[in-house]
Each structure stands twice: as C-alpha cells, then as structure tokens.
N, C-alpha and C positions, 0 to 999 in steps of 0.2 A: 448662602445658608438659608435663605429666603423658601426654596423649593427643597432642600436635604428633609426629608422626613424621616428617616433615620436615626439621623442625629437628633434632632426633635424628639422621638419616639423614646431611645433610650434615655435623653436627658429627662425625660414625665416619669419614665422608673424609677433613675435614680433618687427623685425625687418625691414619688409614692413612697419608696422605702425609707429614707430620710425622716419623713413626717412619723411612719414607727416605728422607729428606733432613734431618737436622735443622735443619743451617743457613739454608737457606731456606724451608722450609715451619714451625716453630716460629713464626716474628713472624706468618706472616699464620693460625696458628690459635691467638695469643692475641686478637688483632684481632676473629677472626669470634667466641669465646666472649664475648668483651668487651660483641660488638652485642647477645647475646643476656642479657648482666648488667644488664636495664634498670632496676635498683635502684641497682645501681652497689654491689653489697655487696660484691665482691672488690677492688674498684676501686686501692687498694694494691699489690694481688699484681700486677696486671700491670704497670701502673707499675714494679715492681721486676723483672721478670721482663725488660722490657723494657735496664732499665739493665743488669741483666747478660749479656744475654746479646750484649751490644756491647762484652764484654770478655772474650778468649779464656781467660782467667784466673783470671778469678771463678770461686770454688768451688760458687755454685748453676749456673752455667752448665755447669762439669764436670760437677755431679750429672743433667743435664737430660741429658746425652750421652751418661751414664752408663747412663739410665735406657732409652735409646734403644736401646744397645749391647749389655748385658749382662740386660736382659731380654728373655724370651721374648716377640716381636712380636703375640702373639696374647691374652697373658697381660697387656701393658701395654694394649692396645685396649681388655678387659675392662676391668681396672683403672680405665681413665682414664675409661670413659664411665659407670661406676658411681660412683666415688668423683669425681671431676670435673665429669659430665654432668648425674646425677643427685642427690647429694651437697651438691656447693657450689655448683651452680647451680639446677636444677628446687627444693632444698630450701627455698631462701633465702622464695621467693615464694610457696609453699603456705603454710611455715610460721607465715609472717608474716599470709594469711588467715588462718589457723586459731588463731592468737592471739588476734586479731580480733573473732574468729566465737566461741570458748569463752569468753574473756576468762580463759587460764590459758596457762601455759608452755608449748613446743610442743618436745620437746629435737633439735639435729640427731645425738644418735649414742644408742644404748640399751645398756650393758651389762649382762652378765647369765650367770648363772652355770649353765649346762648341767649340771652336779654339784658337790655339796659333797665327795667321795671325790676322795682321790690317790694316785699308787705310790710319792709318794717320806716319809721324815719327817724332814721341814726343821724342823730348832734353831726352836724358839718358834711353832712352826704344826700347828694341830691337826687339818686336817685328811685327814691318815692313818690317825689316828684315831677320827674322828666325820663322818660324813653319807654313808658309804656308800647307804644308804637313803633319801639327801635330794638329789630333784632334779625338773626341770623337764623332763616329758614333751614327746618330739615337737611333741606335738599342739598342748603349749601354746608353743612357742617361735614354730612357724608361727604362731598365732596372732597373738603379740605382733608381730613383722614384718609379718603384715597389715597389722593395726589401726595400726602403726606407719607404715607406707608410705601407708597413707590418708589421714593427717595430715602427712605433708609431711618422713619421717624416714626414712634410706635408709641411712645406716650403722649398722653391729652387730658390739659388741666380745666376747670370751668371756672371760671369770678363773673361779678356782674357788677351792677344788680344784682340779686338771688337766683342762683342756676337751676336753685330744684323748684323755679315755678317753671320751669321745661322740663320736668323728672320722667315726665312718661317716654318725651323726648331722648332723652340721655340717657334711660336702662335702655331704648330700642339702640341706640347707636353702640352701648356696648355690646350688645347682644349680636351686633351683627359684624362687629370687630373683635371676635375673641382674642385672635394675636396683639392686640392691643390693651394698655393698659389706662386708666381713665382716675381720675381724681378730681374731686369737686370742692373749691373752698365755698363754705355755708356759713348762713346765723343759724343754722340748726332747727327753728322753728317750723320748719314742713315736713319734718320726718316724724311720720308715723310708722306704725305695726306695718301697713301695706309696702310701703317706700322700703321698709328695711328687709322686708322679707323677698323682696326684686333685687335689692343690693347683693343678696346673701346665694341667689338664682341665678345671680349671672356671673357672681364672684370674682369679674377685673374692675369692678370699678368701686373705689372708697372715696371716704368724706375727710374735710380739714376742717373743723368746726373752728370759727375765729369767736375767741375769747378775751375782753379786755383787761382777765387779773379777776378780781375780787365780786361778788356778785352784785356789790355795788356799785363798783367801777363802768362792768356789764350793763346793766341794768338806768344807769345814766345817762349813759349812750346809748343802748340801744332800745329802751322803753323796759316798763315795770314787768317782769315774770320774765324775760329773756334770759337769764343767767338759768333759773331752773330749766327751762326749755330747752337748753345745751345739754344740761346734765340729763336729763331724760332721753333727749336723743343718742346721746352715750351708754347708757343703760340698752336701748333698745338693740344698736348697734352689737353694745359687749354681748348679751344676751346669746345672739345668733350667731355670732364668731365674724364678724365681720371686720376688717382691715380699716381702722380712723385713726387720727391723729386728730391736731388738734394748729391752729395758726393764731398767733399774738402778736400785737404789732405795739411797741415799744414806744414810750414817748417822755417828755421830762416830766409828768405824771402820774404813772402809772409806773416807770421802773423800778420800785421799792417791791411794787405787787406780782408784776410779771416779773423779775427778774429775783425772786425770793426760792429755796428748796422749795417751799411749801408748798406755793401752786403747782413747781413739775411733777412733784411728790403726790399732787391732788389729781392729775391728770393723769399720771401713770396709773394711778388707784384706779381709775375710771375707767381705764380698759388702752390707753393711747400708744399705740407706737412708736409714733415720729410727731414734729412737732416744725412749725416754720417761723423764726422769728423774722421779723420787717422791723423797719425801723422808722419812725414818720419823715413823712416825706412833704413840703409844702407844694402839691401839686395843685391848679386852682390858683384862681384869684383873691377867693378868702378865705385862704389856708393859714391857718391859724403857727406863725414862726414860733412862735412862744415855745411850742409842743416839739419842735426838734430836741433833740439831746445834746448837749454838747460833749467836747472830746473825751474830758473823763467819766461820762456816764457810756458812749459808748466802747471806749474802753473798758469800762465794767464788765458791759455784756460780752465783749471780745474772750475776757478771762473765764465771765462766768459760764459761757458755754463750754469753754473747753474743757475745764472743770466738770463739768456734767456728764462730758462726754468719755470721761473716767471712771463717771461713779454712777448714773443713771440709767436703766435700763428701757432706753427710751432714742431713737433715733432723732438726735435733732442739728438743726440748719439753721443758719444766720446770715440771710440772703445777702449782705452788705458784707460781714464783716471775716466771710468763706472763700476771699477771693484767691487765696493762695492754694488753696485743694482742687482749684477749675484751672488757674491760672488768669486771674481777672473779670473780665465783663463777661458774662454769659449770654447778654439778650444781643438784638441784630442780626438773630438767627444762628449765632454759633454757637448756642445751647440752648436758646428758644426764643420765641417772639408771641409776639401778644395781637389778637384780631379784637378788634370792639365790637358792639352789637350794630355797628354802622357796617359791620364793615372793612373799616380802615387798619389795614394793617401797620402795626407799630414794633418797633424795635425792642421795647419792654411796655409791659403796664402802668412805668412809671413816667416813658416820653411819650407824650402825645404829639407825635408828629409823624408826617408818612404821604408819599409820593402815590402810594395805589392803593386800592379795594379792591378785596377780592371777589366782588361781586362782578368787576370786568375782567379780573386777571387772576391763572394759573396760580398756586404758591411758586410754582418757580420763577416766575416772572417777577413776584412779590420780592424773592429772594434777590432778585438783580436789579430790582430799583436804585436811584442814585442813595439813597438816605441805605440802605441798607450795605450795599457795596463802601458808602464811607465807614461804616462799621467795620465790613471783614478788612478793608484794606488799613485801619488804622490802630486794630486789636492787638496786643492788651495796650490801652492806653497809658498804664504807668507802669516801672519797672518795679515798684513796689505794689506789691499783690493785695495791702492791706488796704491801698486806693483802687480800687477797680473800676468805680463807677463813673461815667464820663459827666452825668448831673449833681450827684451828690461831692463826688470826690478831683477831679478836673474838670470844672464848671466850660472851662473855654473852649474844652474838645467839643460840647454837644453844641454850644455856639457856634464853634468851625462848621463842624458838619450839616448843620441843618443849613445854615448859610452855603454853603457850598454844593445841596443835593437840592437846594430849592422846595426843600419839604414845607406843609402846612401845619396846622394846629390842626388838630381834631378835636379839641375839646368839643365837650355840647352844649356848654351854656355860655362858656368866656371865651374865647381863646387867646392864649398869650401869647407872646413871643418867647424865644427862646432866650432872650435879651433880659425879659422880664423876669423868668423860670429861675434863672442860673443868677439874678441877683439877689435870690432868698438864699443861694445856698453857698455863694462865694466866702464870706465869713467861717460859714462852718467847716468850709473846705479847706482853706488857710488853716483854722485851727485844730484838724484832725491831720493834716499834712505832717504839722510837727510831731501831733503822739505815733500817729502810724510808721514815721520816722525812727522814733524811740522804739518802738517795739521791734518793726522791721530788724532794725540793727542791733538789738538787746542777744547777747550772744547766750542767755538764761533762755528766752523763746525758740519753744521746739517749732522749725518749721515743718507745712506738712504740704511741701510740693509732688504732685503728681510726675508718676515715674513717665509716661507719654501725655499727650495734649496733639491737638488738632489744630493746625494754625497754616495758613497756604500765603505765600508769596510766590509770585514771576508764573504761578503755573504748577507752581514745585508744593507738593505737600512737604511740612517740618514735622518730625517727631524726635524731642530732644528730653533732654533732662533738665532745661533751663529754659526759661522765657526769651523772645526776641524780645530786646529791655527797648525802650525811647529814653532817650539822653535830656 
C-alpha cells in the first residue's frame, strides 16, 4: 500500500468530505477505510465507531465532532492520513511482512529521546543536570525514521529531557516526513506563538503536555509558574486548532488529583484529546518506593479509566493497565521501543538495558539483538493481560532475560542491575497478581481483547482470537 496512490488519494477525499459534513460523510469513510483493512486488524474500531456514532450522546461520538470542529481542517487531514492512513492501516500489512521476512519484532511506534538536557529541575529527575552533551544527531533521527518507515513503522514519539529544546529540529523532521505521524511528550514551558504556529504548518506532528494533578502538585515538582505555563501552552495550541493531549503519571500521591472527574474535566475544557496515564515506576537508584501505588489504588485507576471511557470525550490510555486491548507487553519492538539520547537502544523507557546503539547498527539489526529477540520469543509473558509488564508485573521474566541476552544497564548515572531493578517491584507484583487475578476472572468485568494481534512463532506468523497463554 506503501506505493498505491490511489488509494491514498481517494482516502484524503473521503476524508476532506468527512471533515464537512460530519454526520453524513463519517459512516461512509469508515465503510471505505474498512474496505481497504483487508486483515481486518481494526476490525473493532469500526464496529464501535459505528455503534456510537448512532447516538447523538455518546462521548466518542462528541469527541469525533469535536475533532471536526475545533481542529484546524488542514491539520486534521494531515493528521488523520498520517496517523490513520498510514499508521493504523498501511502499517498493519508491511509489518506483518516484515516479521515474516526477518522472523523478529517489527514495532508500530519508536520512541526516542532527541536530548538527554532540560530547562526545568523536576524533584527526583536528573536530567538538568546530566546530558547536556548527550543526544541524538539530526542525521541520526532521519535515519531511524527512514529505516523505520522501510519496515512498515510510521509513528514517532519524543521524551527526554525536554524535546522541544530540539523544536526547530523536530518541526524539520516532521516536515520532511509527512506520511509520518509525530508526538512529543513536554513540560510545556517552550511553546511559544512561533513553536505553535510550525505545529499548526506542518500539522503531523502534536504535544502530550505532562501534568502532575493540581497546580500545586505541578508546580512542586516541577518549579513555581510551571502549572500556568501548561495551561498557556494549551491555550496557544487550542487557539490554532492544533491536535494535544495531555500525559499524567499516577502515584500514591497524587491519585486523589489525577485520578478525580475534575482534572479530566479541566483538560477536556482546555482543548485535550487523548490523554496517557503512567504509573510510577522506581526506575533509578533513588527512586523514591514510597510513590508506587499499591493494588487497590491501581485498581482504582483500572475502573476509573474505563469508566471515562464511557462517559468522556476524551481519548485516554493506561500504559500499564491496557494490556488486554494489545494483548500484553507492547515494548521489545512489538509495538515499540525506546532509543536514548546515548543512543542505546532499549526495549521500553522503562528497561534500561540493551545489547546495541544505534549509532553502529541499522534498526533492524537493533530489532535482532539478543535482549530484543528474548522479547519476541517470550511475548506475552503472562496469560493474564491485566499483568503484562515483564518489570512491573513478572519481575523474573526481565531478570531471565537480560541474564540470558547479556544485555547492560544504560543508565547514566547509576547503573543497576536487573537483580536490583525487579527487587523494588517483586512485592507489588505478588500483590497486584492477586487483584489482576480477581478482576481477570470476575465474570461482571467486560473484556476487551483484540479481534487479531501479531505474535510469530517457528517462522509462522498467529492471528487468533486468544493469546498464546504461558502456564
């Protein structure tokens, strides 16, 4: 589909017309994306997309109108034919060649860190401190999106450090990957009138403003005026019609704040889309345990998202606790991987550990590392989807594997072992075992497994309707 311009061409129509009318041109350009889903991987989404939008009420059906209305018409075109066209449709069917064909993970999104320097110094983060000096040339990011888009991979996320101290950087890299779609998590503090009005010109690539709750919550952690400074850059964003969201990351202090209507209610007010929750993570030597959640608070968030995602007009994600919609772990390249500003390519943002840089080796060669290949070969780690994560939720699988792939630390100031890693999280993992247990099996909980999924063994790609379980 890579080279079809045709199809390409009429799907940008359907979709000009879509955006003026949305009530009657939305059904028949889910219809026409539908014909060209000949895998049938979204196969869900329209299904559902369909049911709401035959009810004036529904809160995705608000957000669709939303997305009609208050974005810039030229900005959602891009948008929708890069993250949409390209993204969830052209990526599905390359990738799945290219699986195939390497017999190794293919990811649909790649993050990666344009600089390890930041302006701001956020309570328990270091780096303001450290990696001025540590990042990822131009030359080499073009690269990675190359090689990246060769293989059937069309979105590109940025974290850091602060990404938009490379802003001029990353509007040229979108600019010269339009088929590509681009997302930056920020503290929001560099977006000015100039920044937003290049967001708004180049129209694939949006922001995830991380926010800690409360503007005092904000503003503790990340220094005095930072909580306004989000909200302005949200203003500027809504203003121009531009595509933001917002990312939160969850801790056993702040869940009263971030996990309340109020705030979703405060961010939807502000212009916000989608939304990504994290959950903390004791990455680091002095990572502060305390701040994990325990099982009933992340059960909280388990109910409360789904909950919102009934009643919200607001696209949102619970990186942790979403694993039965993917079918378990996403990173290791089977739905994306994380590059530092070393460098070093890693399995998630949250394992620091990794066999190659891609400053000596291809992404696909990154992809067929040992650390990476214990991934595809030992994916999904648990049979229940509500443990996905091999550090937070099976402590012993990332222990196996790094031990077995010979992988390093990448950290940049400590490095730990993985020994050390997985003994912050074994407690919580035992005692989220039990509730994901309960839920798992609670015959009241609707599940929401994925009609296909991507998973290769012997050679043989699987597309089933059930997970390969581990006993």
């Amino acid at each position: 589909m890579k080279d079809n311009v045709v199809t390409r061409n009429v799907v940008r129509q359907a979709l000009r017309a879509a955006i003026k009318d949305p009530d009657k041109n939305i059904p028949k350009m889910i219809d026409l994306v539908e014909r060209f889903d000949r895998k049938g991987i979204n196969k869900n989404a329209y299904r559902n997309l369909r049911r709401c939008l035959s009810d004036p009420e529904d809160n995705w059906n608000i957000l669709l109108h939303n997305l009609t209305r208050n974005v810039d018409p030229e900005v959602l075109e891009k948008m929708v034919m890069s993250l949409g066209f390209h993204s969830a449709i052209a990526s599905a069917g390359e990738r799945m060649e290219n699986i195939d064909k390497y017999g190794c993970n293919i990811p649909w999104a790649i993050l990666m860190d344009p600089t390890a320097a930041c302006n701001l110094h956020c309570t328990g983060c270091w780096a303001a401190e450290y990696g001025k000096n540590t990042f990822l040339t131009y030359e080499t990011l073009d690269r990675i999106i190359q090689e990246g888009t060769e293989l059937g991979t069309y979105t590109y996320i940025y974290s850091g450090g602060e990404p938009t101290m490379r802003k001029k950087d990353l509007i040229r890299l979108a600019e010269n990957h339009p088929d590509c779609a681009f997302l930056a998590f920020t503290n929001g503090t560099l977006v000015d009138e100039e920044f937003a009005d290049e967001l708004k010109r180049v129209g694939n690539f949006g922001l995830a403003f991380s926010i800690e709750g409360s503007e005092a919550d904000t503003d503790f952690r990340r220094g005095e005026g930072t909580y306004k400074s989000v909200i302005h850059a949200m203003d500027l964003l809504r203003e121009r019609g531009v595509i933001f969201g917002f990312s939160a990351c969850y801790t056993s202090k702040n869940l009263g704040t971030i996990g309340s209507d109020a705030f979703v209610d405060l961010m939807i007010e502000k212009g916000a889309l989608f939304g990504w929750y994290f959950t903390y993570i004791p990455v680091g030597k002095d990572a502060v345990t305390e701040l994990m959640v325990d099982a009933q608070q992340r059960a909280y968030m388990y109910h409360k998202i789904r909950e919102w995602r009934e009643s919200k007009p607001c696209f949102l994600l619970d990186f942790w606790n979403d694993g039965e919609y993917v079918y378990g772990c996403i990173a290791g390249g089977r739905h994306y991987l994380h590059i530092n500003a070393n460098g070093d390519v890693e399995p998630c943002a949250f394992i620091h550990y990794s066999n190659v840089n891609i400053k000596d080796c291809s992404l696909l060669e990154a992809l067929q590392s040992p650390l990476f290949m214990e991934y595809h070969n030992k994916q999904p780690f648990n049979h229940n989807m509500l443990r996905p994560c091999p550090m937070l939720d099976n402590p012993e699988m990332l222990r196996e594997m790094v031990k077995d792939s010979g992988a390093h630390s990448t950290d940049f100031l400590a490095p730990e072992s993985a020994e050390e890693l997985t003994a912050k999280t074994e407690a919580a993992a035992q005692a989220w075992a039990e509730k994901a247990r309960e839920l798992w099996n609670d015959p009241k909980e609707t599940r929401h497994l994925p009609g296909t999924y991507m998973y290769a063994r012997d050679g043989e790609l699987e597309y089933a309707d059930s997970p390969r379980t581990r006993s």
